[in-house]
N, C-alpha and C positions, 0 to 999 in steps of 0.2 A: 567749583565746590558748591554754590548759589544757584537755584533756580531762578528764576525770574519771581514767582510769588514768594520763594525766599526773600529777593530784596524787596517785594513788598512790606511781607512783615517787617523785615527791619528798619523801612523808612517809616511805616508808622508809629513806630515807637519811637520815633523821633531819633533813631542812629543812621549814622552814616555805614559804607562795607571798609572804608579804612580803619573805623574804630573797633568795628568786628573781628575782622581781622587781625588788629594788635590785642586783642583778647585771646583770639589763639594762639598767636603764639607767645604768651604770656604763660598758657597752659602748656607749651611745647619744652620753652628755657626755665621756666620757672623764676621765682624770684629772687633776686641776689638778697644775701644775708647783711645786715648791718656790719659797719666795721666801730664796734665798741671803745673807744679811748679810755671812759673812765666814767666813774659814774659823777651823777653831779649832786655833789655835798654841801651844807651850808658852809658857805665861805669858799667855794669851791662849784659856783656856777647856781647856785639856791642863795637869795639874799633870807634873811633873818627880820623881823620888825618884830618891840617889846608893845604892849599892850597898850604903853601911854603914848607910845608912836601912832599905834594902830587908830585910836580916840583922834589924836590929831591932825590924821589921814582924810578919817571919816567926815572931820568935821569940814576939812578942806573940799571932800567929796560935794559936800551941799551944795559948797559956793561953786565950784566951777560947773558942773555938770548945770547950772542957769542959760537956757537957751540953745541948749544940747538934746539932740531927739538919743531918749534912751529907750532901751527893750531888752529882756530876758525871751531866751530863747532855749526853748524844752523839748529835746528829742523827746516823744513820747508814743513813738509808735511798736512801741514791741509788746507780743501779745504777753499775760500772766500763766502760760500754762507751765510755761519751766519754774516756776515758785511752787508746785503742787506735785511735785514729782515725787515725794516719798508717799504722798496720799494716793496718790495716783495704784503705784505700786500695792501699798498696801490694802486698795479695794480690791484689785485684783486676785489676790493671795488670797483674799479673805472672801471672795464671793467663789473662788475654786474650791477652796478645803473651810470650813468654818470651825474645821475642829484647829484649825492652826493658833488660834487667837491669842491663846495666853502665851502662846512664842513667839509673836510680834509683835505683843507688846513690852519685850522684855525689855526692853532696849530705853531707859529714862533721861536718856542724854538731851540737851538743849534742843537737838537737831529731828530728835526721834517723832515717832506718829504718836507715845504714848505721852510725851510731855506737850504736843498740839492739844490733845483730847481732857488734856490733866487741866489744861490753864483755857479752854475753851471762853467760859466767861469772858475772861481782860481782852480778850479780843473788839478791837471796835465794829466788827460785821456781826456783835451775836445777838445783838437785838432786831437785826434783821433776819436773822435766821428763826428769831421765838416769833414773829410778826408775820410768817408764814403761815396762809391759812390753814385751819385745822384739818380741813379733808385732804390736803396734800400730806401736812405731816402726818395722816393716819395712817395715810397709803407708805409712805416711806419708812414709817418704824422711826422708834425714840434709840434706837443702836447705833451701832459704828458706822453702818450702811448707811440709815437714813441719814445720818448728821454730813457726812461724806455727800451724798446724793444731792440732798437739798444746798448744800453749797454750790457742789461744781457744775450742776448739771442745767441743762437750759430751763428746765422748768422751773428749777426752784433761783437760787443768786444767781447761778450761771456765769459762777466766776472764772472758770478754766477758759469762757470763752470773752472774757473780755481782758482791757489794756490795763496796764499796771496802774494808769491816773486814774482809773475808775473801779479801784478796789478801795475800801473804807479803811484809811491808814492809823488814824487815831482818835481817843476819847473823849468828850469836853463834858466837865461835871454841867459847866452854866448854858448847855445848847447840844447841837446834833453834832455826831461824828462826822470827821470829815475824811474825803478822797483824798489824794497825794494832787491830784490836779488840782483842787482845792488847797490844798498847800501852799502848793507855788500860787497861787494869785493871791494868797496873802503875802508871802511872802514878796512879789512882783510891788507891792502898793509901799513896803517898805523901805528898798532899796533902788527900785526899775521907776521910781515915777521924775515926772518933769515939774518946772517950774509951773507948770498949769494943770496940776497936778491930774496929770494923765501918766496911770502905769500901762505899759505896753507891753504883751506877753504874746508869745507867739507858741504856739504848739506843733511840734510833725506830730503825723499819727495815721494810723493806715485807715485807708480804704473805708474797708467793713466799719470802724470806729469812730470816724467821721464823726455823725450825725447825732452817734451818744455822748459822745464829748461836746460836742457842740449846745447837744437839749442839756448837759449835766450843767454847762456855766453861765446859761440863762437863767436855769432855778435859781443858782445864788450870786449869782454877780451884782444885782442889786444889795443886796446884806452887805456885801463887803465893802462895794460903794459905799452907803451910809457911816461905815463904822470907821470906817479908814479917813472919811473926808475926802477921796478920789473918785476920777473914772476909770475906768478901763477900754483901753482898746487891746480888745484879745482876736489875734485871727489866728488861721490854720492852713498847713498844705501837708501833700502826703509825697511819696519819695517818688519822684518824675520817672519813666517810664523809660527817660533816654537815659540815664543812669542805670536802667538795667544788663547785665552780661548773660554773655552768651553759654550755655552748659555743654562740655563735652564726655563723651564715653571713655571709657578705662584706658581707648588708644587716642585719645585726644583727637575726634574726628565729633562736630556737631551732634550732638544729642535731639533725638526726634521724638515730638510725640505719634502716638500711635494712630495719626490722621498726617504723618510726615511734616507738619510745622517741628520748625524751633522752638528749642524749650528755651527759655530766657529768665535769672532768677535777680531778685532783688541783688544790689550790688552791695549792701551792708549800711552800717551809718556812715562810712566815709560818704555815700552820694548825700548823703545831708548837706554837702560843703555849696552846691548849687542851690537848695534852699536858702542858707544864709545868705548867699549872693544877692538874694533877689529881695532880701528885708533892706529896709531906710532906715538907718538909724546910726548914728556916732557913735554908740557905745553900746557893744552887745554883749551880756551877760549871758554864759552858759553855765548851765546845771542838767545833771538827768533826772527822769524823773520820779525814780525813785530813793533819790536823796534828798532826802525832806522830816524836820522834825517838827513836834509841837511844838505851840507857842513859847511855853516856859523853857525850853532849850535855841531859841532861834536867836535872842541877843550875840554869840558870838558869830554867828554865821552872817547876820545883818551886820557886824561890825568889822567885819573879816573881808566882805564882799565890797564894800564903800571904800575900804582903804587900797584894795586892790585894783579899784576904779578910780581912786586916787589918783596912785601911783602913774597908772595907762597916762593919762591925763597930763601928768607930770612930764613923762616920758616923751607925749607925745608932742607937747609945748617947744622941748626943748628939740627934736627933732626935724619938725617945721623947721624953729629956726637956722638950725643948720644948713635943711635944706635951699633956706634963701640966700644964705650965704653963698655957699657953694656956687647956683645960680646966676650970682654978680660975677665981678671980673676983679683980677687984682689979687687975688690970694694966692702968698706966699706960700714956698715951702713949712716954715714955720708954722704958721697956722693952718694949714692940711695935715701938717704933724702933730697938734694942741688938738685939733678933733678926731681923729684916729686914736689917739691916747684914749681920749673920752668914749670912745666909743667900744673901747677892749673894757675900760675899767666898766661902765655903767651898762651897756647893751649885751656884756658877753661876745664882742662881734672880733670876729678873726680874720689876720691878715694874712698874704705869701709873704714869706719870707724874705723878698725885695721889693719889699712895697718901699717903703726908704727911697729906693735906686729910682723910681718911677719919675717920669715926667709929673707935672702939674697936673696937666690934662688929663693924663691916664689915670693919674688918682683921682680927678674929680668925678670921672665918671665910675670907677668904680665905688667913690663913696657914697654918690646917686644910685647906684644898684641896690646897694648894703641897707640903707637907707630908707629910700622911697619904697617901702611894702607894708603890707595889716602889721598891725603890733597885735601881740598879746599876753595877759599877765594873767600865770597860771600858778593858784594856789596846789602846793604841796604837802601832804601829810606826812608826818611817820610811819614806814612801813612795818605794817604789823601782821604782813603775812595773809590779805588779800592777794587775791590775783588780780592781774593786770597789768597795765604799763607804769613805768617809771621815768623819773627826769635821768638822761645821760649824755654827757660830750660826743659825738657821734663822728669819725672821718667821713669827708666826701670825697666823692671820685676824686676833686681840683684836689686832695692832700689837705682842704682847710676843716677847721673844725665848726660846729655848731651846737646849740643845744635842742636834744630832741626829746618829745616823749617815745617811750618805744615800749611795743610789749614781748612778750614772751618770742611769741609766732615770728618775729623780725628777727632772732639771732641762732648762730648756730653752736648750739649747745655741744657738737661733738669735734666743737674746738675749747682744749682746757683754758684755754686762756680769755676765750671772750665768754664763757661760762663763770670763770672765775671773778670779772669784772661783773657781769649783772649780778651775782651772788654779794656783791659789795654795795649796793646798793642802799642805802637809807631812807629812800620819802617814795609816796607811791602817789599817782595821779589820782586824784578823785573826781576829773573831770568838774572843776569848778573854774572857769576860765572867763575873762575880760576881754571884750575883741576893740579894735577900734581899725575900723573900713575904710575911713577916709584918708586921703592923701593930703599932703600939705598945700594944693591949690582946691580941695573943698569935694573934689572927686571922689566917686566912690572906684576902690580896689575892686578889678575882674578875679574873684577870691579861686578859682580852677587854674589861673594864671601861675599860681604859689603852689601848686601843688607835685609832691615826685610821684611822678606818675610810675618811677619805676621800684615805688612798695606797694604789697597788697599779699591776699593769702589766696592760695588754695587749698579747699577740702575736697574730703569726699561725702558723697551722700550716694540716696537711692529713691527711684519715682518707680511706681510700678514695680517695684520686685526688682528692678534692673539698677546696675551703681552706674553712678556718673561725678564730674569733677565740679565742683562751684568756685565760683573767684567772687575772690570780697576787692571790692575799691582800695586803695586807702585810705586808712580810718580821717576819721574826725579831725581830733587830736591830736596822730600822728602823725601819717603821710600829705594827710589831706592837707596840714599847716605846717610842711618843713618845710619853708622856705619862709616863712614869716619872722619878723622881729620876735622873739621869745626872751620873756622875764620870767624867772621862777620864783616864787615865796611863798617861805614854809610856811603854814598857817595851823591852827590847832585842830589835832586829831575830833574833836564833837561837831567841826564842818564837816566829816564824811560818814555817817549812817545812813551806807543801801540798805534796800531789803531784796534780800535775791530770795530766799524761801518765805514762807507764809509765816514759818517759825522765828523768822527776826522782827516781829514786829513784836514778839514778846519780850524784845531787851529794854530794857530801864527806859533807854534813850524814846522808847517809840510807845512805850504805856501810858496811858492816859493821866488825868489829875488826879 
């Protein structure tokens, strides 16, 4: 199927043809469907914590994390042009017919072009749009057009073409408006710093955006240094090349470009799980990065996030010591039965059915399995009818259960029954997640190692006029970390304000002072 410069190009993308080939035929079986048990509900695989728990979490948070390398880590490489897609549309409609106007704007709903244009002002990017020199906005016109133009186009903000962390997210009466990447590194100096008081913030972010993210947190990394009383160590990578998959045609046969190379497309965020691989640090905070509020709403999020890292910590104390346990020699049936309790009631961790019946041995070693991998504690929302994945008891092949995130794409909806259990569903992911890499002898986890390799999606798309098939990894979140320790906790719904359109930065949560 491979030419020889075939496996050129694919050796220097850093893949092997084994991997290649379990990509196709990934395209050929496609991917099996989750088997849904049940969803998971507070008191029912989501623990609960009351606010004065939360406080006492936090404060616990301070003391241990002493001598602990911490970092927040910010997928932040997806471009902003899908937030602009009703504007998008509606320049078009409007630069074909211009008699159309007063019928596109009829529409005054939250979501609309005429409630963007109505509330223009409270926007944090609109002083950059009056701060446009005047011979450009002369040429552009004081209309719909211009105002549209000068925004998205390379000449003027040229927001369509850049990353979600480099659009102006919100207000401040006492100083400049600030990015979402700007966000996070205040927020990173809050929660993400060490006892030397160094916040560490790590960015993905593609390619092309590099270089403006990079010149964007040089202009203010200093400000935030002074005001916070920290430093920063903020670096960056963008999504490895050997993470990328292979594209096939409509008959699942190699996709070419029209100089006969393979076409090969990013693999999705699940390939992020090899970036994280490659960060040093004990305690990894994730956020995306367009969840991010201003200052005067960030108190619960910073006290939400601490207690969650708490928790990890907690977790991870007592887990060590099991692991050393276990390790020694001498342990009784009884006390391999005392830590499998503990480890159904606290961990969510499930056994066969004759684990009982088991030798010593055979239990020790699978309680080393169960065990020895990443933790992670994943705040949960109420769901309120986002899309995306959710916490739920998942069956594996071995018949045992787990808890996983999962989203829509993972189940098959034209079975009533596992349709009827995600529709049951209570808390939704916000992707606000705790990691902790290390193992209980100081190691860090091979984080690919954890991963089912047998989830992921395929779509369709089209290059040239022509359709072809894409394969997404598995996610982040989901497939990338089912195999991981997973702790769920609910946490309050004002931790999760995305901005997926231009238009939700108009909600309360993301308005200025």
């Amino acid at each position: 199927m491979f030419s020889q410069s075939d496996i050129i190009q694919i050796e220097g993308k850093g893949l092997d043809l084994q991997t290649v080939e379990q990509q196709l035929a990934n395209f050929r079986l496609g991917f099996p469907f989750v088997q849904l048990s049940s969803a998971a509900t507070p008191g029912n695989g989501i623990s609960t914590i009351e606010d004065a728990e939360a406080h006492s979490l936090a404060e616990a948070y301070d003391q241990k994390i002493r001598g602990r390398g911490v970092m927040k880590f910010v997928p932040a490489s997806g471009a902003a042009s899908r937030m602009f897609k009703h504007l998008f549309e509606f320049r078009e409609q409007l630069q074909t017919d211009p008699t159309m106007l007063d019928s596109l704007l009829e529409d005054k709903s939250f979501n609309s072009v005429a409630y963007f244009f109505e509330h223009l002002k409270e926007f944090a990017f609109y002083a950059d749009l009056t701060n446009i020199p005047v011979e450009k906005r002369q040429r552009w016109g004081s209309n719909y057009l211009g105002v549209l133009n000068a925004l998205l186009d390379e000449d003027g903000l040229a927001y369509a073409n850049l990353p979600k962390g480099l659009l102006k997210f919100h207000r401040y009466g006492d100083g400049p408006s600030r990015s979402s990447l700007e966000e996070h590194l205040v927020e990173a100096a809050l929660y993400a710093t060490d006892n030397k008081k160094v916040a560490s913030v790590h960015f993905t972010v593609s390619p092309e955006h590099l270089n403006k993210s990079h010149q964007r947190v040089e202009e203010v990394q200093e400000v935030y240094e002074r005001r916070y009383n920290i430093r920063y160590n903020v670096s960056y990578s963008i999504q490895k090349p050997s993470t990328d998959v292979i594209a096939v045609d409509m008959n699942n046969q190699p996709f070419r470009e029209s100089d006969g190379s393979l076409h090969f497309r990013p693999g999705g965020h699940g390939s992020l799980i090899e970036n994280l691989n490659d960060l040093q640090g004990d305690i990894i905070f994730v956020k995306n990065i367009d969840n991010i509020v201003p200052d005067r709403l960030k108190g619960p999020g910073v006290l939400y996030k601490k207690a969650l890292g708490a928790l990890l910590l907690e977790l991870q104390e007592k887990i060590f010591r099991i692991l050393a346990v276990i390790e020694g020699s001498g342990l009784s049936q009884r006390r391999l039965s005392e830590i499998a309790y503990y480890c159904r009631q606290e961990l969510s961790l499930c056994f066969p059915a004759h684990f009982q019946h088991m030798d010593i041995q055979t239990k020790v070693v699978m309680l080393r399995r169960l065990l020895n991998r990443p933790i992670r504690v994943c705040g949960m929302v109420k769901n309120v009818g986002e899309p995306g994945g959710g916490p739920f008891w998942v069956k594996g092949i071995d018949g045992n259960l787990s808890l996983q995130i999962i989203e829509s794409s993972q189940v098959d909806f034209n079975n009533p029954e596992q349709k009827k259990i995600f529709g049951e569903s209570t808390h939704f992911n916000p992707v606000d997640l705790v990691c902790g890499v290390r193992d209980y002898k100081g190691s860090f986890f091979n984080l690919p190692d954890f991963v089912d390799s047998g989830s992921g999606f395929i779509s369709s798309k089209s290059k040239d006029g022509k359709m072809l098939k894409a394969q997404e990894l598995p996610g982040l979140w989901n497939g990338a970390m089912a195999h991981w320790t997973t702790i769920f906790v609910e946490t309050p719904l004002i931790t999760f304000n995305p901005v997926k359109t231009i238009n939700d930065l108009l909600r309360p949560e993301h308005l200025g002072e």
